[in-house]
C-alpha positions as a Markdown table, in Angstrom:
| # | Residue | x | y | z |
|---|---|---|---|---|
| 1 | Unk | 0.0 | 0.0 | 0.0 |
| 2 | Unk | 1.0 | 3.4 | -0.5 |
| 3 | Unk | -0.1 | 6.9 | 1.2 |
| 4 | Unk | 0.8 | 10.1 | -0.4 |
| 5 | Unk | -0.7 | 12.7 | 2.1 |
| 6 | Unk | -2.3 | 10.3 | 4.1 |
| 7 | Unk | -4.3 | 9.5 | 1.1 |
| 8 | Unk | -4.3 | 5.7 | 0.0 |
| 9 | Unk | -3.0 | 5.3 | -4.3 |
| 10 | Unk | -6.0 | 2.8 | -4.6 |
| 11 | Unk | -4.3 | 1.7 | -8.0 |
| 12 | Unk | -0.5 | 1.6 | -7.1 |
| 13 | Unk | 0.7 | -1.6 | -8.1 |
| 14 | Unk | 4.3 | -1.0 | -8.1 |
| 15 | Unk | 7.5 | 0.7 | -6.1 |
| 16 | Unk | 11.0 | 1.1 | -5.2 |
| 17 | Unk | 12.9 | 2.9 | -2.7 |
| 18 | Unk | 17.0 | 3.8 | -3.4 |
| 19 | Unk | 19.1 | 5.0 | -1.0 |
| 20 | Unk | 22.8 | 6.0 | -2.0 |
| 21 | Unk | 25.4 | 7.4 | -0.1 |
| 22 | Unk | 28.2 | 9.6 | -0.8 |
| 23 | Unk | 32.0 | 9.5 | 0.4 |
| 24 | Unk | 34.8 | 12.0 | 0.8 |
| 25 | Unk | 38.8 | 10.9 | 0.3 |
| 26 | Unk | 40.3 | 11.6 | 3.1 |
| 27 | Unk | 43.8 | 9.7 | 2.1 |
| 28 | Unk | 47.4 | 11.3 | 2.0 |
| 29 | Unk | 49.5 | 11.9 | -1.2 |
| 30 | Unk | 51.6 | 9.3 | -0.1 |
| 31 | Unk | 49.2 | 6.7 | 1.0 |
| 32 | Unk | 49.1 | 3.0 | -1.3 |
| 33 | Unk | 45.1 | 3.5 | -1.6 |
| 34 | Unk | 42.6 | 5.8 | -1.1 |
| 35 | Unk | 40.5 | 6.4 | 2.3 |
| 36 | Unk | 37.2 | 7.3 | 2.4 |
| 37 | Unk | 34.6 | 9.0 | 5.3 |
| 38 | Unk | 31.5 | 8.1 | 4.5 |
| 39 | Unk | 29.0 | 11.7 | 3.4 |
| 40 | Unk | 25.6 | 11.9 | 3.5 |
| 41 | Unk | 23.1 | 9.5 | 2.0 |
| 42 | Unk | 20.1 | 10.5 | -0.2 |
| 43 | Unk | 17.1 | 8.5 | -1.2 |
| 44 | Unk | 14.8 | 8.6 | -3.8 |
| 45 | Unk | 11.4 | 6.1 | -4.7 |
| 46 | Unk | 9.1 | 5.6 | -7.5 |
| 47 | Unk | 5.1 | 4.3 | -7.8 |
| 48 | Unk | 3.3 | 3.3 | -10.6 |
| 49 | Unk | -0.5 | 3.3 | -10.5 |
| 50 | Unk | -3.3 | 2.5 | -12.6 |
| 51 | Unk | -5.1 | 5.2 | -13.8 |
| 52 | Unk | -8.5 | 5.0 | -11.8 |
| 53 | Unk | -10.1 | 7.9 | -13.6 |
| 54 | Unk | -10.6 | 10.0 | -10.4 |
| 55 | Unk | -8.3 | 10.2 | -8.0 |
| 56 | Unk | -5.4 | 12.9 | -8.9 |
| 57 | Unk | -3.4 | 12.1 | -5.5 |
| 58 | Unk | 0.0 | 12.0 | -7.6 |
| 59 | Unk | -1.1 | 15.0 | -9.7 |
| 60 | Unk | -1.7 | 16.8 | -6.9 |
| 61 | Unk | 1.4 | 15.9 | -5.2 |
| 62 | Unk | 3.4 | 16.7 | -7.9 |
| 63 | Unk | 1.7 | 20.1 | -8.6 |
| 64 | Unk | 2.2 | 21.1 | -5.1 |
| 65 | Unk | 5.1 | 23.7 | -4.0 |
| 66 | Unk | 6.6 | 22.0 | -1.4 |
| 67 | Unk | 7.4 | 18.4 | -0.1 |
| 68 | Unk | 4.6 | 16.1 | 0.6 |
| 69 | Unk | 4.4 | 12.7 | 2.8 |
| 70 | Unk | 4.9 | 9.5 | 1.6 |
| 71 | Unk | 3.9 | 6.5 | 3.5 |
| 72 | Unk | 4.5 | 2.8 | 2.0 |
| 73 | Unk | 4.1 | -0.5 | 3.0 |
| 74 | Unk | 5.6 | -3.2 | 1.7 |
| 75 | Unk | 3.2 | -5.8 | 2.9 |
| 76 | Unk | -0.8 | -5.1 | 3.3 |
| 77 | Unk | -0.5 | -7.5 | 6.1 |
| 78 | Unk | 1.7 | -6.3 | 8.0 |
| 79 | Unk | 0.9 | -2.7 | 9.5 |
| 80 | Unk | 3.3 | -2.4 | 11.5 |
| 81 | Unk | 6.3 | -2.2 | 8.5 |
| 82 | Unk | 7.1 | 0.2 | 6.5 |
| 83 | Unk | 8.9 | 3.3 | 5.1 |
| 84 | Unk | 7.8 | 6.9 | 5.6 |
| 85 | Unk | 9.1 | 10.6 | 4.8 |
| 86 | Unk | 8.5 | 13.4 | 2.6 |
| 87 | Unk | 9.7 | 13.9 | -1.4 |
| 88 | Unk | 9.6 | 16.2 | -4.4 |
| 89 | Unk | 7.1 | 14.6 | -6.8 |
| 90 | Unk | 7.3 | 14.4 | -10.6 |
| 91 | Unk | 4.9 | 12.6 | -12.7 |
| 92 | Unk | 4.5 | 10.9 | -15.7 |
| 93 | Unk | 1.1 | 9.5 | -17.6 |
| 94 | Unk | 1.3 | 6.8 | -20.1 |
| 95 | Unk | -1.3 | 4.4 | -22.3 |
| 96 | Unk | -3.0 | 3.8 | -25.4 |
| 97 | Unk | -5.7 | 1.8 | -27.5 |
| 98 | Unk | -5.0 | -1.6 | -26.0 |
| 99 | Unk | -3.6 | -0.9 | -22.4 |
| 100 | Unk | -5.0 | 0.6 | -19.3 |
| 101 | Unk | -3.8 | 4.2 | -18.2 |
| 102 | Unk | -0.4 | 4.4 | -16.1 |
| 103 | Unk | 0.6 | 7.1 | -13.5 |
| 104 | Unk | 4.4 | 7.0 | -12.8 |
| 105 | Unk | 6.1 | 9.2 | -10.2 |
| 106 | Unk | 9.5 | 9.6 | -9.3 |
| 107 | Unk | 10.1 | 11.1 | -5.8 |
| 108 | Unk | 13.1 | 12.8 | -4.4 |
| 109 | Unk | 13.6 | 12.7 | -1.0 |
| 110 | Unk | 13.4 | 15.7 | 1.5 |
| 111 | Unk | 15.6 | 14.7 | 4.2 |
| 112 | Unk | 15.8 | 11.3 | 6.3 |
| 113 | Unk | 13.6 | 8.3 | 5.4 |
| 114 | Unk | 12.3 | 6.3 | 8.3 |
| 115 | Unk | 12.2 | 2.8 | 8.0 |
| 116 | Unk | 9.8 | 1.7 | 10.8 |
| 117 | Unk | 9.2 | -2.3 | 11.8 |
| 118 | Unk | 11.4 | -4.7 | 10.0 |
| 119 | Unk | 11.6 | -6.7 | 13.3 |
């Protein structure tokens, strides 16, 4: 499931979550190899959703002028796990004659995400 404003994207029937980090070399002229210090990490998601004619959740959330919350859960069963915090939405609308309607966003994120559970 996923929640974007604390609104449910009935039709989202994919994600991902990335998370990269950064490093700074820290090592002497002289040294053999290099030595790194780790920087600070970044993350980034995307949702895909079918089209359900009347919701405009991830049009609205990319229209808006700041960051919005993101909420997903990896497993509908399991409320107590998942990943939460707020991105920079872009979207991206997609179909034709034979297929249903796709809505793809690509989030960047604003800041720490939570992962929460995962016991």
């Amino acid at each position: 499931m996923v929640y974007v404003s604390a609104t449910e994207v009935v039709g989202a029937n994919e994600w991902s979550i990335d998370v990269s980090g950064s490093s700074v070399a820290t090592g002497q002229f002289s040294d053999t190899f290099v030595k790194k210090v780790a920087g600070p990490k970044e993350w980034s998601a995307s949702i895909t959703s079918w089209d359900q004619g009347d919701d405009s959740i991830l049009f609205d959330a990319a229209a808006a002028v700041a960051e919005v919350a993101v909420l997903i859960y990896p497993y509908r069963t399991v409320a107590g796990n998942y990943y939460s915090g707020n991105a920079i939405f872009s979207i991206s609308t997609s179909g034709g004659t034979g297929s249903g309607v796709t809505v793809s966003a690509s989030l960047e994120g604003d800041d720490t995400l939570t992962q929460t559970g995962f016991a």
